[in-house]
C-alpha positions as CSV (number, residue, x, y, z in Angstrom):
1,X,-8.3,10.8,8.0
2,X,-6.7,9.9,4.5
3,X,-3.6,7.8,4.8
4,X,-0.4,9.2,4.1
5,X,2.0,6.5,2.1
6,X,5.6,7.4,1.1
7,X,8.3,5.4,-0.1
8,X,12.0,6.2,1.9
9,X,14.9,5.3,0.1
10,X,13.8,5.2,-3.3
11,X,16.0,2.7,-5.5
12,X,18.3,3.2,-7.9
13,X,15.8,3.5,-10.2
14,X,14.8,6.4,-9.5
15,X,17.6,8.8,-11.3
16,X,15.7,6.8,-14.5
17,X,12.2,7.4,-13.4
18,X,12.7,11.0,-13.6
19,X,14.4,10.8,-17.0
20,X,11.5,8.8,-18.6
21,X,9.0,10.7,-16.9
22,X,10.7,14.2,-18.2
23,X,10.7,12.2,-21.6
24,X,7.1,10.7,-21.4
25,X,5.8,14.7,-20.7
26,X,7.8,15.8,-23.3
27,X,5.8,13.4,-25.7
28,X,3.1,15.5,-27.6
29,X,1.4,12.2,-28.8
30,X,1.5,9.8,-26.1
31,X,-1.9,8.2,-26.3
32,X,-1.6,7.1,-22.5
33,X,-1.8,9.2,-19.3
34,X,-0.9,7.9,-16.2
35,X,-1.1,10.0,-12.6
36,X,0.8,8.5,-9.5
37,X,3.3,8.7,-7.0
38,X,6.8,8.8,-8.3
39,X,8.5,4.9,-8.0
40,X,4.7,3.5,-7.8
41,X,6.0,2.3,-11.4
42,X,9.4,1.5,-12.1
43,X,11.0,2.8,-15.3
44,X,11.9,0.2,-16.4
45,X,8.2,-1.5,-16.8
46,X,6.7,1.9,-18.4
47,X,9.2,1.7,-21.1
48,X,8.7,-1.9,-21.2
49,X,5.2,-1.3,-22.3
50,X,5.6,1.3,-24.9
51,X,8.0,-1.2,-26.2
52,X,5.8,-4.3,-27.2
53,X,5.3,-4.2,-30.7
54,X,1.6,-5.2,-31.2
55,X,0.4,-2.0,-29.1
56,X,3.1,0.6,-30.1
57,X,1.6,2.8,-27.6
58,X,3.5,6.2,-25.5
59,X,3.0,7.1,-22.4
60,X,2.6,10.4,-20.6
61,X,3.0,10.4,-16.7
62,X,2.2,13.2,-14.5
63,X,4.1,12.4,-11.6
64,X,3.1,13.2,-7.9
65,X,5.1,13.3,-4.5
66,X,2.1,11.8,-2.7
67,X,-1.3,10.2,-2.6
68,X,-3.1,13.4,-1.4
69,X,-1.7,15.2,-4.4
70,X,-2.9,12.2,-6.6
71,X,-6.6,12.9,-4.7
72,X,-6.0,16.7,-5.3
73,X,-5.9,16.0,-9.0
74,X,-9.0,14.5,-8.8
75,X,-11.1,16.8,-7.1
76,X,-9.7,19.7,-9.8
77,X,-10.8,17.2,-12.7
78,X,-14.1,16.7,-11.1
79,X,-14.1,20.3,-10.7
80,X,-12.5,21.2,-14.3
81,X,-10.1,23.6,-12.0
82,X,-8.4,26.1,-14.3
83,X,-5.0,25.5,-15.3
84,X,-5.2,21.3,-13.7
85,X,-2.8,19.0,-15.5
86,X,-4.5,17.2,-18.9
87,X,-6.9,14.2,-17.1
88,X,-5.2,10.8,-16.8
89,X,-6.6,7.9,-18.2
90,X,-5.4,5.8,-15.0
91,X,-4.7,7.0,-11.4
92,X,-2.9,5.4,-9.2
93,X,-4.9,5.5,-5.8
94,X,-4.1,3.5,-2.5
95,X,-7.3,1.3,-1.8
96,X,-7.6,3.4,1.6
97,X,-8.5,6.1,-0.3
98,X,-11.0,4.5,-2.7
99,X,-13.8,4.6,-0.6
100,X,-13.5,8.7,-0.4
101,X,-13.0,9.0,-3.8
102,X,-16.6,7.0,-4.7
103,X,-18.5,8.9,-2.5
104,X,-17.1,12.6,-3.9
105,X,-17.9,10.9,-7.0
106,X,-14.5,11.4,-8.3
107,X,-14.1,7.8,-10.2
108,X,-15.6,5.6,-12.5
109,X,-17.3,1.9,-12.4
110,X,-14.6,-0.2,-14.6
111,X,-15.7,-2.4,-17.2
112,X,-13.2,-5.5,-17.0
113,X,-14.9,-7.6,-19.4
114,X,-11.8,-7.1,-21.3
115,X,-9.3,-8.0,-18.9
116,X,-7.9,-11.3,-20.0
117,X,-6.5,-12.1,-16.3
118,X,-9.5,-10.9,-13.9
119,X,-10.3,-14.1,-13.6
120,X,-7.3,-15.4,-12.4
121,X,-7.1,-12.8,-9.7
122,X,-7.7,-14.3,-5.8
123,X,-10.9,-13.6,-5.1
124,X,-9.6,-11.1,-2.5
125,X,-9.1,-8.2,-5.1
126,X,-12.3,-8.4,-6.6
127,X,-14.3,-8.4,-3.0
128,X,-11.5,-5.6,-2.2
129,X,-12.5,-3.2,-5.0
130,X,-15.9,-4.0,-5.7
131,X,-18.2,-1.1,-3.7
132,X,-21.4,0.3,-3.9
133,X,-22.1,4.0,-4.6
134,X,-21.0,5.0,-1.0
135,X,-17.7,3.1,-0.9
136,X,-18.1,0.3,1.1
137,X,-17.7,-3.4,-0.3
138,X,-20.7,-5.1,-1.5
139,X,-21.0,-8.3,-3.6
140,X,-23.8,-6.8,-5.3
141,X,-21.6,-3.3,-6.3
142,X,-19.5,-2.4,-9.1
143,X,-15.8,-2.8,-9.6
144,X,-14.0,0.8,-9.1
145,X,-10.4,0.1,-9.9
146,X,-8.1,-2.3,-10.9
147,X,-5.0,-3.8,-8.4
148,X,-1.8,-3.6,-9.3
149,X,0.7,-3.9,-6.2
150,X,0.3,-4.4,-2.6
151,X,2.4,-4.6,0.5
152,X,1.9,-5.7,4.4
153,X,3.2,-4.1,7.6
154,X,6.2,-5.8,8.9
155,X,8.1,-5.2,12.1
156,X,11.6,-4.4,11.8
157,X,14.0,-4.8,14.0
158,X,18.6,-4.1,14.9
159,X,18.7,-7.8,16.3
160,X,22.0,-6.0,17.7
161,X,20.2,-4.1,19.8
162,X,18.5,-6.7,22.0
163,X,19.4,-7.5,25.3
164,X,22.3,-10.7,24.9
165,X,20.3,-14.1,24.0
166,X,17.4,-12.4,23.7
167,X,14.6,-14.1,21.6
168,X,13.9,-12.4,18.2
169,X,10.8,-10.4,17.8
170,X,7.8,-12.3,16.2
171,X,4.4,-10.7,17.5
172,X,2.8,-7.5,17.6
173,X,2.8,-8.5,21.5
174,X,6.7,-8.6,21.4
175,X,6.4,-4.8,21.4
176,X,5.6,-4.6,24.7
177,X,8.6,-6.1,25.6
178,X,10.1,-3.8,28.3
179,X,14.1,-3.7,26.3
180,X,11.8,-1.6,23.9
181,X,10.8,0.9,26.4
182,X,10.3,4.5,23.7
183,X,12.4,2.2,21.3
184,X,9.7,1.7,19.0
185,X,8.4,3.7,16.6
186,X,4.9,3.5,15.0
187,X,3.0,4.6,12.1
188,X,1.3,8.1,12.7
189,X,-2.2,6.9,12.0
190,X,-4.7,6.0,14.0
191,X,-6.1,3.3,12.1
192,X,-2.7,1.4,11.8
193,X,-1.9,1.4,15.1
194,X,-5.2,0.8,16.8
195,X,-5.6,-2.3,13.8
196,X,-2.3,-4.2,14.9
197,X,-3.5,-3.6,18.5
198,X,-6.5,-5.5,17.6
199,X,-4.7,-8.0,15.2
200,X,-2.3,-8.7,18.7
201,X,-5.5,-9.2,20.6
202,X,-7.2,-11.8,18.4
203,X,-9.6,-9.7,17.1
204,X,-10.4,-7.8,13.2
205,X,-9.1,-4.2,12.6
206,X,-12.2,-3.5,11.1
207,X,-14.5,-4.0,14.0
208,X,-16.9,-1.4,14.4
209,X,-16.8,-0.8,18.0
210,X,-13.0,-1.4,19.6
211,X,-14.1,-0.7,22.8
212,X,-16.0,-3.8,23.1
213,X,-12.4,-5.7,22.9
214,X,-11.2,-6.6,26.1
215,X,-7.9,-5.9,27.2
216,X,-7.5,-3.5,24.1
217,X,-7.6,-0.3,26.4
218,X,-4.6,-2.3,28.8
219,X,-2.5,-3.3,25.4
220,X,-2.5,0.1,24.1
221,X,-1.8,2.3,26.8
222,X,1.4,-0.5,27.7
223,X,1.7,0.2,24.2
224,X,2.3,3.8,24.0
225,X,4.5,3.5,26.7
226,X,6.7,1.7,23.6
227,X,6.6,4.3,21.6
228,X,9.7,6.9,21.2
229,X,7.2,8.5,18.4
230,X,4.7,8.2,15.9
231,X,6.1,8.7,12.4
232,X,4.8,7.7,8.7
233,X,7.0,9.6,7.0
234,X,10.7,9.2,8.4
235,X,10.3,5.7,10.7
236,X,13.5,3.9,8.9
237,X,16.5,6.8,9.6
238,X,15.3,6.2,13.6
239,X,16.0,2.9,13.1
240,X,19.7,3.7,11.3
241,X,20.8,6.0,13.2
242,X,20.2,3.9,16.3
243,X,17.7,6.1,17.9
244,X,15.2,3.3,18.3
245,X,15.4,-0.8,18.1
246,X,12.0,-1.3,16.3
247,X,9.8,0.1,14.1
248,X,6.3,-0.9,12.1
249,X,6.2,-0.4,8.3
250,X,5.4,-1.7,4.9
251,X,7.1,-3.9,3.2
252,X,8.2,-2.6,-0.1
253,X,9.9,0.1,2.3
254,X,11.7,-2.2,4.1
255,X,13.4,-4.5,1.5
256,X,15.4,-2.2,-0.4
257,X,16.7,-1.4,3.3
258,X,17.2,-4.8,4.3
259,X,19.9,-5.5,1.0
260,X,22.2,-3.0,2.8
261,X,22.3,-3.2,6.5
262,X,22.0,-6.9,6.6
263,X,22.2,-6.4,10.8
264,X,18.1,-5.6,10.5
265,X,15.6,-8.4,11.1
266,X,12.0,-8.4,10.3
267,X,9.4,-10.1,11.6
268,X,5.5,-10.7,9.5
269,X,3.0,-11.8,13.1
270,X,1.7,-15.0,12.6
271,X,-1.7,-12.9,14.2
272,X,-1.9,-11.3,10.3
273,X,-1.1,-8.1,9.7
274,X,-2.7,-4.7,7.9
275,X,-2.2,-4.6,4.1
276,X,-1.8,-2.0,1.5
277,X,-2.8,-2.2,-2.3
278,X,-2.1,0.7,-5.1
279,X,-5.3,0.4,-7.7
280,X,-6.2,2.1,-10.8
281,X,-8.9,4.0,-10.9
282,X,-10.4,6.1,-14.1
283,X,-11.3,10.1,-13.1
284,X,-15.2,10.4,-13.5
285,X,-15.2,13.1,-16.2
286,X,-13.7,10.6,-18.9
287,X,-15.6,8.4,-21.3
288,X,-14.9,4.9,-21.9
289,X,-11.4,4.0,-21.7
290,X,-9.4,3.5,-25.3
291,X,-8.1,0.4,-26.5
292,X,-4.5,1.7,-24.9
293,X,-6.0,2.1,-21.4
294,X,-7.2,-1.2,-21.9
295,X,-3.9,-2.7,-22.8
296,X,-2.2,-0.7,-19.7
297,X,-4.7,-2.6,-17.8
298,X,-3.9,-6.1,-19.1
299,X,-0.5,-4.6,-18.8
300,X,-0.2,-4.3,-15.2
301,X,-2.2,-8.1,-14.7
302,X,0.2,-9.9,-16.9
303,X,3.1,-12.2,-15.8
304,X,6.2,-10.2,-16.8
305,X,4.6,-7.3,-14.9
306,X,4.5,-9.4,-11.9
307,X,8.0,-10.5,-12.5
308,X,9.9,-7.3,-13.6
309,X,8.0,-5.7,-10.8
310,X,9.7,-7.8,-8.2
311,X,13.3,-7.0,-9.5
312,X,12.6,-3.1,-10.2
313,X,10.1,-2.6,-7.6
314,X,10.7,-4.8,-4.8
315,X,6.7,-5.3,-4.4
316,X,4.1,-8.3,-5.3
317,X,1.5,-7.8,-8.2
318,X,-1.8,-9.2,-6.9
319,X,-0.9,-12.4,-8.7
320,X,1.3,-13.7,-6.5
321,X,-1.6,-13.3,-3.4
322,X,-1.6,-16.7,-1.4
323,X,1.4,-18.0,-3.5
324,X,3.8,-19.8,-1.1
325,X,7.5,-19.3,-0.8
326,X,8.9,-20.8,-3.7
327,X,6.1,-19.2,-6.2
328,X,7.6,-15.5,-5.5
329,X,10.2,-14.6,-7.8
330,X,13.9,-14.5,-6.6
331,X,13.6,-11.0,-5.3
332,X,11.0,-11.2,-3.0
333,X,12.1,-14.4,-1.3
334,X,15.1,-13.1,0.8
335,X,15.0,-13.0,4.1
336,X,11.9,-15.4,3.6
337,X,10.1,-14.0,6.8
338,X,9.0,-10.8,4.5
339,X,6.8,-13.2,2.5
340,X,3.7,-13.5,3.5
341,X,2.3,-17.0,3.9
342,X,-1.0,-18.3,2.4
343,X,-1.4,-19.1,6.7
344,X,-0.8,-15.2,7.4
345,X,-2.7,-14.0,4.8
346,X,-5.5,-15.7,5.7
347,X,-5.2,-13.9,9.4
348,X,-4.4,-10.7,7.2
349,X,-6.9,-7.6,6.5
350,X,-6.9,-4.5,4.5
351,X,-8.3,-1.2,6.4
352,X,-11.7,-0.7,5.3
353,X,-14.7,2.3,5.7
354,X,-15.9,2.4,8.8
355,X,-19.5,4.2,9.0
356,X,-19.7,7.5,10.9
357,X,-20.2,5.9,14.1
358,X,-17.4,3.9,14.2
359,X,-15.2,6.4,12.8
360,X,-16.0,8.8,15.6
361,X,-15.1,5.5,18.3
362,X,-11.4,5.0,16.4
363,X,-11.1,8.7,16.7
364,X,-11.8,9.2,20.4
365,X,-10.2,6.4,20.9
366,X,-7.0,7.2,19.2
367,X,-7.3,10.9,20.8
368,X,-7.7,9.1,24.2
369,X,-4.3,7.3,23.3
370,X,-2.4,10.4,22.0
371,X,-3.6,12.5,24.9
């Protein structure tokens, strides 16, 4: 199963985003296409690019309401489908779905010789994105895409809806707390939710056989007795409108939230947590990318990305990766519990292929659960 990410309670940037993106499709000579999900790139940084001098370069954007329609685009590209939107230069793909899109052959290898700030990337990103030709991560593979933001699961909370002197939610244990009894809501995928089990436990998200955990069967079925529903789409109005005390999300979700109803507490699990990164990967029918891909590129790995990125997207560039609290910008930093530590991060995994085996376990597993 493909994960399904959307954004709820887009900022105010969005009324622009739809301007510039009308504009930027208007543009008959933009020498730059772009394909992602609307918000993925604030406004404000895409006319912030066309903007520096030395490159003088306009951008087209085909916008999308969802990964799965970015993925569709690919499959009609590799396809040459009649009547598909003119192929982007750069897609913007979560790194869940990179694996998939290797194996259909659907991207490229990417040639970052010419990225002045690869090498100051955490070695995390590279080891992230770097596959061999059936999608899983291999030091001797090729890089497939290029980082650009990432986010974590967090556990939000109404503090105001805990019992009186109740202690404050901290671990992925704390769900089975029984005030939360179907007061939680979780993410509707199988992966997610069978991952923080494991990350509660002790234990990797990425193990290939979860059965062999012990206590996992116990912690999720007390679990799922939590759980008012299991939503990916809609999880934050439960929480306003008071129909549930917790739920599990993603960070760049949950800050915009957090500026306005300042009664909501989060929690990051000192255990680690599941991460999330949006990459840029090049469709497979294209040649060699231009000098302006290139510059998008070095773009989206540059400082003032990072830092306009914070204030207009309310998410971390890959540069700040194992920075400590004072090395986020301003924006990020408040509440301070959304940050994650260099000590979290450390206890912190991304969700990666599983081989058919394994994937049948999560699934029966997660079936087993749901039943």
């Amino acid at each position: 199963m493909l994960m399904n990410r959307r954004s709820f309670l887009a900022g105010a940037s969005g009324v622009t985003l739809a301007t510039l993106l009308a504009g930027c499709q208007r543009a008959s000579s933009a020498n730059l296409r772009l394909a992602m999900v609307v918000n993925s790139v604030p406004a404000q940084l895409l006319d912030a690019f066309q903007q520096l001098p030395e490159r003088g370069s306009s951008v087209a954007v085909t916008p999308q309401e969802s990964l799965l329609g970015l993925y569709r685009l690919l499959q009609d590209w590799q396809g040459q489908v009649e009547g598909a939107a003119p192929i982007a230069d750069w897609v913007s793909l979560a790194d869940y779905w990179l694996a998939p899109a290797i194996r259909q052959e659907l991207v490229q290898p990417i040639e970052v010789a010419a990225l002045s700030r690869w090498g100051d990337l955490n070695p995390v990103w590279p080891e992230l994105v770097r596959r061999d030709r059936s999608g899983i991560p291999s030091p001797e593979g090729n890089i497939w895409a290029v980082p650009y933001r990432w986010s974590h699961l967090v556990l939000l909370y109404d503090s105001t809806r805990l019992p009186k002197n109740a202690a404050q939610l901290k671990t992925w244990a704390d769900l089975l707390r029984p005030e939360l009894a179907r007061r939680v809501v979780l993410p509707d995928h199988p992966r997610l939710v069978l991952g923080l089990a494991q990350k509660a436990l002790g234990f990797s998200a990425n193990g290939a056989d979860p059965a062999t955990i012990a206590g996992l069967d116990t912690f999720l079925a007390d679990l799922h007795q939590q759980v008012r529903t299991y939503d990916s789409n809609h999880y934050l109005e439960s929480l306003i409108v008071g129909d549930v005390t917790a739920v599990v999300g993603w960070s760049d979700d949950v800050l915009p939230l957090l500026r306005q109803y300042r009664h909501l507490a989060l929690a990051v699990p000192p255990e680690g947590t599941l991460l999330s990164a949006q990459l840029w990967v090049r469709p497979k029918p294209l040649p060699a990318p231009a000098p302006a891909a290139i510059d998008w590129l070095n773009f989206c790995l540059g400082d003032d990305f990072a830092t306009q990125l914070a204030i207009f997207g309310q998410t971390p560039s890959p540069l700040l990766w194992g920075g400590t609290l004072p090395q986020w910008p301003e924006p990020l930093q408040t509440p301070p519990e959304i940050v994650l530590t260099p000590a979290i991060a450390n206890q912190s995994e991304f969700l990666l292929p599983l081989s058919a085996e394994a994937e049948a376990r999560y699934g029966r597993l997660w079936q087993s659960l749901r039943a």
